[in-house]
Kinemage of the C-alpha trace (Angstrom):
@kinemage 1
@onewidth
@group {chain A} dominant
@subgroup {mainchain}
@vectorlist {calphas} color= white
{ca unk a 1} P -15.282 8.694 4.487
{ca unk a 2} L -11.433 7.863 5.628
{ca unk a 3} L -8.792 6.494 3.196
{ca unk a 4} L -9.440 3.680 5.350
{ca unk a 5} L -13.011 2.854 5.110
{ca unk a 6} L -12.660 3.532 1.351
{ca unk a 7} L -9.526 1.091 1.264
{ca unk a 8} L -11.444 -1.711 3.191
{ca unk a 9} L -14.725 -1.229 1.686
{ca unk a 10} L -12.637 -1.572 -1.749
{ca unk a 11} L -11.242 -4.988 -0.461
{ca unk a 12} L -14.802 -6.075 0.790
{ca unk a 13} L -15.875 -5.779 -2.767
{ca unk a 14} L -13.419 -8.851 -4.012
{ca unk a 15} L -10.069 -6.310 -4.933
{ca unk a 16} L -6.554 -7.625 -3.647
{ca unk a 17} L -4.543 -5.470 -0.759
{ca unk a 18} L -2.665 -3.676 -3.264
{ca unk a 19} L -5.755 -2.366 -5.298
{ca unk a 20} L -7.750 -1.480 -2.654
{ca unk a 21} L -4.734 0.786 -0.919
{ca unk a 22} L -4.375 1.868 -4.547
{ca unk a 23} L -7.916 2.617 -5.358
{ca unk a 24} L -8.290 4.742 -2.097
{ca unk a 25} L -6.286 6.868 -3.279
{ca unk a 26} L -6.126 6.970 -7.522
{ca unk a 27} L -8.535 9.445 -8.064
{ca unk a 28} L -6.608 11.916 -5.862
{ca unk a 29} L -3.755 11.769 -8.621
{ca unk a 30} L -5.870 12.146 -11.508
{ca unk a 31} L -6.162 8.113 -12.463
{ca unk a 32} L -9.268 6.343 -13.261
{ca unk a 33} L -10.377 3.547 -10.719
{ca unk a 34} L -10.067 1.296 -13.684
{ca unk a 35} L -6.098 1.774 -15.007
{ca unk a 36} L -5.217 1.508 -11.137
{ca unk a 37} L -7.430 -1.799 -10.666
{ca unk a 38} L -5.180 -3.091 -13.508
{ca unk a 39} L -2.110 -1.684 -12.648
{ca unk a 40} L -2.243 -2.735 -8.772
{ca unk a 41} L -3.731 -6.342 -9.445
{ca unk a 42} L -0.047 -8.489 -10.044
{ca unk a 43} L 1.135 -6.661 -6.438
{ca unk a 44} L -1.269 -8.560 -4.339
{ca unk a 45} L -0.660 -11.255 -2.356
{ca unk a 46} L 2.451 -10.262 -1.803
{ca unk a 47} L 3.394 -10.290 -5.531
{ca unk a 48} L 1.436 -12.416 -7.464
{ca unk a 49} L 0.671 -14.710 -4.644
{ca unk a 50} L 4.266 -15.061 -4.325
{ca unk a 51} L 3.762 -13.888 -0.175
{ca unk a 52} L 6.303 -11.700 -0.478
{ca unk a 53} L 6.319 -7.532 -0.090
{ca unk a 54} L 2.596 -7.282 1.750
{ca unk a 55} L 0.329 -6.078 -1.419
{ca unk a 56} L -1.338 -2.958 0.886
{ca unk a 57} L 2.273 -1.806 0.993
{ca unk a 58} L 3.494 -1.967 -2.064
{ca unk a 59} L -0.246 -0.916 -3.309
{ca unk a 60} L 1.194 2.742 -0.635
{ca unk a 61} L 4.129 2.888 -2.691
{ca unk a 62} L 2.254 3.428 -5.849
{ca unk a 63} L 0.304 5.969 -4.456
{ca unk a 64} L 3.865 7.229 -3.413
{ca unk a 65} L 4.852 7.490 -7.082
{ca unk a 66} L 1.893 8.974 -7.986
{ca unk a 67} L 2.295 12.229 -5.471
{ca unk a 68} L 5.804 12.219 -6.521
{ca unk a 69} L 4.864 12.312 -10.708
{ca unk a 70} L 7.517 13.058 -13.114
{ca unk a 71} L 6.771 14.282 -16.519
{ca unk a 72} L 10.576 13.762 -17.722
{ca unk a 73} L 12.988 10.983 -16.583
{ca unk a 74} L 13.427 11.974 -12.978
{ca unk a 75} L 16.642 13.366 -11.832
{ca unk a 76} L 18.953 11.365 -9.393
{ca unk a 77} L 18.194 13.889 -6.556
{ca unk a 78} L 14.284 12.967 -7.279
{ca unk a 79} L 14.404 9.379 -7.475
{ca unk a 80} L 16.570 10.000 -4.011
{ca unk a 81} L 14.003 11.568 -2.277
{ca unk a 82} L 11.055 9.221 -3.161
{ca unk a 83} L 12.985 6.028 -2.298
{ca unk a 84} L 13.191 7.680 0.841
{ca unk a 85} L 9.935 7.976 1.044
{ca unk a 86} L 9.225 4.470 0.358
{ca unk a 87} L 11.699 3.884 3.047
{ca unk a 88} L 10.387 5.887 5.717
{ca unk a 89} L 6.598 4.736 4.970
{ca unk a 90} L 8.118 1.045 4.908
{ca unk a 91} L 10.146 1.225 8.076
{ca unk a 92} L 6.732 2.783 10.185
{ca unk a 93} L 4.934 0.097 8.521
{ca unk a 94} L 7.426 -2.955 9.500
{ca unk a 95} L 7.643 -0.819 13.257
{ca unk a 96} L 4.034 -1.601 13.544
{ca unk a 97} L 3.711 -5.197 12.327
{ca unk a 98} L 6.889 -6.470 12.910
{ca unk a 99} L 7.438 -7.612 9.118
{ca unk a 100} L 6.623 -5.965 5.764
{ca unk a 101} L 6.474 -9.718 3.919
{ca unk a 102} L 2.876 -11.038 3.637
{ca unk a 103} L 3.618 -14.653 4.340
{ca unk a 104} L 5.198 -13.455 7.578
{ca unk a 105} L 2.290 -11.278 8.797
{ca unk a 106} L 0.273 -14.007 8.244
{ca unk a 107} L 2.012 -16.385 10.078
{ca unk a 108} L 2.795 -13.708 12.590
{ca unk a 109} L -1.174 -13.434 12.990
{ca unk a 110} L -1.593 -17.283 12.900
{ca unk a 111} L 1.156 -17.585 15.951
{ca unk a 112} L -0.088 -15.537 18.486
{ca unk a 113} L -4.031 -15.828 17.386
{ca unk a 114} L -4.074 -12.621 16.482
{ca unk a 115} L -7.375 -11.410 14.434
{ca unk a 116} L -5.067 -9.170 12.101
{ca unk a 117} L -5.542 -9.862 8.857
{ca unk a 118} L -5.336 -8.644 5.105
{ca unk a 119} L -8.625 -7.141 5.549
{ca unk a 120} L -7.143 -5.222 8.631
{ca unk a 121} L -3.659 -4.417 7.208
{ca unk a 122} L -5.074 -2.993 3.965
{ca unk a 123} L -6.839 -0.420 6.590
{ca unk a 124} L -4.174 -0.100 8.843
{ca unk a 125} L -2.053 0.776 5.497
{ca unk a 126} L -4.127 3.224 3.971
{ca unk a 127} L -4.601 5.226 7.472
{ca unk a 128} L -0.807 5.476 7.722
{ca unk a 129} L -0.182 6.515 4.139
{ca unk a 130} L -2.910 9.190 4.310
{ca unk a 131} L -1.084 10.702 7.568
{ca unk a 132} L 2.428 10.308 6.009
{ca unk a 133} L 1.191 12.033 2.946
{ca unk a 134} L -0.602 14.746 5.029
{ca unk a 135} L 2.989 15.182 6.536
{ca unk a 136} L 5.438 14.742 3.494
C-alpha cells in the first residue's frame, strides 16, 4: 500500500490532515501510531482550526524532523539543512496548489469548483513527501 492510500485511508477513519500525513509515516521512524496521533492532532485544520499552514503539510514537516532526528541539541549547520528541507518540500507543495494556507486552498477549491479537497491534499501530500524523502 502507498504512503498515500495509508495517509487517506488514515483520514477516512475520522484523523485530521496532519495525523493522517503523520501516521503514514510514524512507524517508519520508530514512533507508535498513538504518540504521533497526539502529537499531530493541534496541527490540523490549519492549526487548531485556525486555517492557517494546511495540516497535511505541516503533518510532512514532522515526518521531516523525524528523518532528520537529533539525539543532542542540533548544530546550526543541522537545523540549516532541515529548514531547507521544509523549504524545498513547502515551495513544491505551494507550486502545485497555488497556496500552502488551508483557508486559501479551500477557497481556492470553492472558486473554481474544483473537487480538491482535504481528503485529496492529505494524499496528494503524503505522495510528494514519500518521493522527496526517497530523493533527500
Amino acid at each position: 500500500m502507498s504512503k498515500r492510500d495509508i495517509a487517506m485511508a488514515f483520514h477516512s477513519q475520522g484523523f485530521n490532515c496532519a495525523q493522517s500525513v503523520f501516521l503514514a509515516f510514524c512507524e517508519d521512524f520508530g514512533v507508535s501510531k498513538d504518540l504521533a496521533a497526539t502529537l499531530s492532532l493541534p496541527f490540523g485544520g490549519g492549526m487548531g482550526q485556525m486555517r492557517e499552514t494546511c495540516g497535511a503539510l505541516t503533518g510532512a514537516f514532522m515526518v521531516l524532523g523525524l528523518a532528520n532526528k537529533q539525539n543532542e541539541a542540533p548544530t546550526p549547520q543541522e537545523k540549516a539543512l532541515c529548514y531547507e528541507k521544509v523549504r524545498s518540500l513547502a515551495e513544491s507543495f505551494q507550486a502545485e496548489n497555488s497556496s500552502m494556507l488551508c483557508r486559501e486552498l479551500l477557497a481556492l477549491a470553492q472558486e473554481n469548483n474544483e473537487k480538491k479537497n482535504c481528503h485529496e491534499l492529505v494524499g496528494y501530500t503524503a505522495e510528494l513527501l514519500e518521493k522527496f524523502l526517497k530523493n533527500n
